[in-house]
N, C-alpha and C positions, 0 to 999 in steps of 0.2 A: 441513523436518525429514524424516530418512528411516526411511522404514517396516522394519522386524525380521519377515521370515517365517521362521517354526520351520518344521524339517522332522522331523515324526517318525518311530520307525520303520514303523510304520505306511505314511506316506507311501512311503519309503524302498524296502520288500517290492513296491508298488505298481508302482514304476518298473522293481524288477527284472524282475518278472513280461512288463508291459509290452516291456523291453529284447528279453529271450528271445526273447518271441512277433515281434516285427518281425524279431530273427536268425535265428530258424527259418524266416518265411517267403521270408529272403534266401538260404538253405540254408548257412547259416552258424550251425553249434550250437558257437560257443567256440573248436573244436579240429577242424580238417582232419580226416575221417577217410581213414587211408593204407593201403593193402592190403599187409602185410606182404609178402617178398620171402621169406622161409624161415619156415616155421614148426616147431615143434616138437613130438614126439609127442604128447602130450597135445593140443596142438593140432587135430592132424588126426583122431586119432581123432575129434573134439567135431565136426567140420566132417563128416565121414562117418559118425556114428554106429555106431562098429566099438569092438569089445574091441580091448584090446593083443595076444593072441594074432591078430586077426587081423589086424593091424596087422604083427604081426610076417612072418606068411602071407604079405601083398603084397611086404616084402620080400625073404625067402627066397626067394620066384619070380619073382623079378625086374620084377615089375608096375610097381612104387612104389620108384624112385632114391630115394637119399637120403645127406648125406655126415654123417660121425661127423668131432666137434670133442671130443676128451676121450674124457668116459664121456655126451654128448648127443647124439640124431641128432638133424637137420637137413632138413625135406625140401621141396623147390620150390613154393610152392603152384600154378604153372603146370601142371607137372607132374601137380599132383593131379589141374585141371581136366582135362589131357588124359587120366587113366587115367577119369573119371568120362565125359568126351564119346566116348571107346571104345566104353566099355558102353552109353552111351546109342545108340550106333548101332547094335551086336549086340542090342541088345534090341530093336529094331523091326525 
């Protein structure tokens, strides 16, 4: 005769938990994460911690390339790194 195991949910929360914790220590949380290729103003301001005026600042003076698709700019996040590793070497 064969035995009937219930799995409740209960059980069920248990395994996910479990699941996660083993993919996180494989450095696998679900979903690749992928370093964007352009980002978007909004964007970079949040990554620099800048107003849009000065957002705007970097590129009027030519700091911070960036290319316009419509009415959105577009800007390298390479880029970024290099206008921030600049400063980082003018500063010391």
């Amino acid at each position: 005769m064969a035995t009937l195991d219930l799995i409740t949910r209960t059980d069920l929360e248990e395994f996910k938990k479990e699941l996660f914790a083993e993919l996180k220590k494989l450095n696998i949380d679900g979903a690749e994460k992928v370093q964007k290729k352009w980002l978007r103003s909004a964007e970079v301001r949040k990554v620099l911690g800048i107003s849009p005026g000065t957002l705007q600042s970097l590129r009027l003076n030519g700091v911070l390339s960036f290319t316009k698709v419509g009415s959105i700019l577009y800007y390298k996040y390479e880029d970024i790194n290099s206008v921030l590793e600049e400063n980082l070497s003018l500063s010391r």
